[in-house]
N, C-alpha and C positions, 0 to 999 in steps of 0.2 A: 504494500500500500504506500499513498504516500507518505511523507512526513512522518514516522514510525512515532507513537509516545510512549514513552518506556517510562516515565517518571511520573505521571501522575492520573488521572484518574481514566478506567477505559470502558466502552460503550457499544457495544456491536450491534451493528445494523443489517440486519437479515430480511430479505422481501421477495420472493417469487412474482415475478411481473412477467406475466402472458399476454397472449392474442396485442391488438392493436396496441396496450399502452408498449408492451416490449418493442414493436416497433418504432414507436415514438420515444424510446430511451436511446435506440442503434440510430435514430436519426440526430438526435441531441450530439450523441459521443461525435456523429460524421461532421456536425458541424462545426463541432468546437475542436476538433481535430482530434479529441484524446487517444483513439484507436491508433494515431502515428506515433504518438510519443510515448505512451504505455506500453510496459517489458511487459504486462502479465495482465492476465481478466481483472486480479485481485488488484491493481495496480487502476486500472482504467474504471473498477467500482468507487477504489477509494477518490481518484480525480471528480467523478460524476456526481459523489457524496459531498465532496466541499465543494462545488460552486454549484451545489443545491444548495446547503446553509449557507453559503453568501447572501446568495440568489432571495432566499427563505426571511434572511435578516432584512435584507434591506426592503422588500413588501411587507415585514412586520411595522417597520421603524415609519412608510409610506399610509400604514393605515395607522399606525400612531396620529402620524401628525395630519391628516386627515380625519378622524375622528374623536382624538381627543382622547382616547380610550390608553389606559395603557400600558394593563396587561388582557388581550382581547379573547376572548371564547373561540374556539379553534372552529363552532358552526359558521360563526359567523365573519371570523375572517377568511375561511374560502369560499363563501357565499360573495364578498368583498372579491376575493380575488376571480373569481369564475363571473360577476359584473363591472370588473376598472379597465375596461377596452376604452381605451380614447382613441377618436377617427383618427388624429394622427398619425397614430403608429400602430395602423393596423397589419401589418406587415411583422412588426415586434411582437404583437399581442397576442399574435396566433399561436408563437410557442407557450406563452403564459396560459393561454386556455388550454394547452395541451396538456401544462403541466396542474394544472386546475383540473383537469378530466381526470389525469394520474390520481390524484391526492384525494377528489368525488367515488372514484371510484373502488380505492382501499380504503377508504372511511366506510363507502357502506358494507362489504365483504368483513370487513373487522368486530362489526354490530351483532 
């Protein structure tokens, strides 16, 4: 993986993702390159994992200060994010809602 932590506290993230969202994970990794620059699966899960939580933070930090809120309820912040498509960037927002499909759709399977 990347960045190894061997000093302090550790957290494993484990998720089986089929059919279309697995798709839309092999399209993320092609676009952001990680598949070229990844030695290993384990290597291009852990890349994929942090600029998720990047990614994760900074739409938390966006509907912080957009709603005021600020520690927000996880229904309602991808409800938040699965509606903050601005016409602008509609071209950007596509993968947001992709990854809003992702995150809709292990919510409800987890229930």
């Amino acid at each position: 993986m990347v960045n190894k932590n061997t000093s302090g506290p550790v957290r494993r993230v484990c998720a089986d993702i089929l059919g279309d969202d697995a798709v839309d994970l092999e399209i993320l990794e092609v676009s952001l390159g990680i598949q070229r620059i990844a030695k290993s699966k384990g290597d291009r899960d852990g890349m994929l994992i942090k600029a998720a939580f990047v990614a994760l933070g900074c739409a938390v930090e966006d509907y912080r200060a957009e709603s005021g809120v600020k520690h927000p309820e996880y229904d309602s912040f991808v409800e938040w994010l699965a509606n903050n498509e601005k016409p602008q960037e509609t071209e950007k927002s596509t993968h947001v809602a992709a990854v809003g499909h992702f995150l809709d759709s292990h919510a409800q399977t987890e229930e």
